[in-house]
C-alpha positions, 0 to 999 in steps of 0.5 A, a space after each residue: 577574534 579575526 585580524 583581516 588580512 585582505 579585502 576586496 573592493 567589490 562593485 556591490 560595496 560601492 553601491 551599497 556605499 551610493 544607497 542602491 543595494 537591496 541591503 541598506 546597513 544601519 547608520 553608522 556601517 563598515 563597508 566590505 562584503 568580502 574578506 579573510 583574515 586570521 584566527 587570533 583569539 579563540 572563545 572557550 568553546 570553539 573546536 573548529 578553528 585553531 589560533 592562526 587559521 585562516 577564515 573567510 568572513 561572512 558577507 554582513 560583516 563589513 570587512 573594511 576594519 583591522 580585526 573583529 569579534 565573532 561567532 565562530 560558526 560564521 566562519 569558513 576555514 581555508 586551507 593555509 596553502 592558499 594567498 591570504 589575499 586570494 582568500 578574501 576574494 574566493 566567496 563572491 565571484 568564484 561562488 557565483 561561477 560555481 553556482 552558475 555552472 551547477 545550478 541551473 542547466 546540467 551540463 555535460 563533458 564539451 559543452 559550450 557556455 556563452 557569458 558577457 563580461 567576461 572579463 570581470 572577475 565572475 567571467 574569468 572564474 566561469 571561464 577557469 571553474 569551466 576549464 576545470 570542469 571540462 566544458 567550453 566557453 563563448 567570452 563575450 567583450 567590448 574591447 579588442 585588446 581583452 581577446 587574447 588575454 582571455 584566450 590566455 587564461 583559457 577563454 575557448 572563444 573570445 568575441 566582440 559583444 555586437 549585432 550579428 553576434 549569434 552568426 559568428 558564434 554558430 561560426 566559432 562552435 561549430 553550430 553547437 546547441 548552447 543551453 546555459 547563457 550567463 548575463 552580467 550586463 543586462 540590456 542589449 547585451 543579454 537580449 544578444 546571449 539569449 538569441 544565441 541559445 539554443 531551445 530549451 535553454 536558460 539565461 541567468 542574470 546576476 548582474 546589470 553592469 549596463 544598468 538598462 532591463 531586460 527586454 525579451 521578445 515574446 519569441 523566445 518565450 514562444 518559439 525558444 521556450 527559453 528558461 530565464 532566471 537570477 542569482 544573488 550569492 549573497 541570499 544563496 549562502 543565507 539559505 545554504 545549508 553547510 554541507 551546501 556551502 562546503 560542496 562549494 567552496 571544496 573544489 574552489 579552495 582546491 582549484 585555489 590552492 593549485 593555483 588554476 582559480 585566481 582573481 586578478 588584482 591591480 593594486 593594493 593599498 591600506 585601509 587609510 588609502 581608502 578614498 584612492 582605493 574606493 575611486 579607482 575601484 569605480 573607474 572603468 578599464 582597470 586591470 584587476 581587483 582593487 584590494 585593501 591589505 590591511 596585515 603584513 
């Protein structure tokens, strides 16, 4: 048995809320992609878990609930140094930066990256996981006052998503040759990343927060011989082995534990706050996640 502590409200719980997920749970479904919680109960033949660690959650669980019977295999212990409410959101958008970083183009020491939506909660775990691991990063954004925000956090380069952008990008690296473009918005925005890439390089789409296509020139197939490919975190995990899983979630749980990979977090409330909380996750210009506590 598992008493969630935390859980966040992620983009992808209000589209499955709104029927335009890939995934569509049977009628009547609990919410929540994402969660951790602690061990209350253990089965007769558990070994790897102890009363009072504390788990991540898997993503078909539905994580908005107070506690829940489970196969103890589905569950990733995480060290107890690390913020229960941090936990729960360690398995979505630091896992996809990770992957994004490890999965597509290897990388060398001093590297740039460049990646739109950079201050989302994907954008600024690529930008701490990319610190950690020695290489740099093009921020892209649409508002001003993000700029020195992200440059706090460690955003190498921060600029405005707008025409011209590969020229003040060449400007701001030195002219580098950038091989791996990170694309969460899709549209306008990534045809704007993929111009920035040097031949040979790849763009990977895991989101489409602008709701429009991609759109790509025949050029840059042509010409750029540019790679474009996807990431959905969800089907990496289900397809994952577990020492896959774990040569992930290693560095993360130790960046987290450190405290140099944390996600950002507005506001919390309990479970019975839910339609504030559900509202306010999809307003635009938040200052963080929108997160349930559900123990203290």
């Amino acid at each position: 048995m598992v008493q969630l502590c935390a859980a966040p409200v992620n983009p992808a719980d209000l589209n499955q809320i709104e029927g335009k997920y890939p995934v569509r749970p049977q009628l009547p479904a609990t919410p929540g992609f994402e969660g951790a919680g602690l061990v209350t109960e253990l089965g007769e033949n558990v070994s790897n878990l102890t009363t009072g660690d504390l788990v991540i959650a898997p993503h078909n669980l539905g994580t908005w609930r107070d506690a829940v019977a489970i196969d103890a295999g589905e569950l990733v212990r995480v060290p107890a140094e690390i913020d229960p409410v941090q936990a729960a959101m360690l398995k979505i958008n630091p896992l996809t930066a990770w992957r994004l970083l490890h999965g597509y183009v290897k990388l060398e020491h001093d590297e740039w990256v460049i990646q739109n939506a950079a201050n989302s909660a994907a954008g600024r775990a690529v930008i701490q996981i990319a610190r950690e691991l020695g290489l740099k990063t093009v921020n892209i954004v649409r508002r001003e006052e993000l700029i020195p925000e992200l440059q706090a956090e460690g955003g190498d380069v921060v600029l405005i998503d707008a025409d011209k952008l590969r020229d003040k990008v060449r400007e701001q690296t030195g002219g580098a040759k950038i091989r791996l473009a990170l694309n969460a918005v899709g549209g306008e925005s990534a045809l704007r990343l993929a111009n920035c890439l040097a031949p040979g390089g790849t763009l990977v789409t895991y989101g489409a927060m602008g709701l429009q296509p991609l759109k790509i020139p025949n050029g840059l197939l042509i010409f750029k011989d540019l790679r474009f490919r996807g990431i959905w975190i969800n089907k990496w995990y289900d397809n994952a082995t577990q020492a896959e899983r774990m040569a992930a979630f290693g560095p993360i749980f130790e960046m987290a534990r450190r405290g140099q990979l944390k996600t950002k977090v507005e506001a919390t409330f309990p479970l019975r706050d839910f339609k504030i909380a559900v509202t306010r996750a999809g307003e635009g210009k938040r200052d963080g996640k929108i997160v349930f506590e559900l123990c203290t």
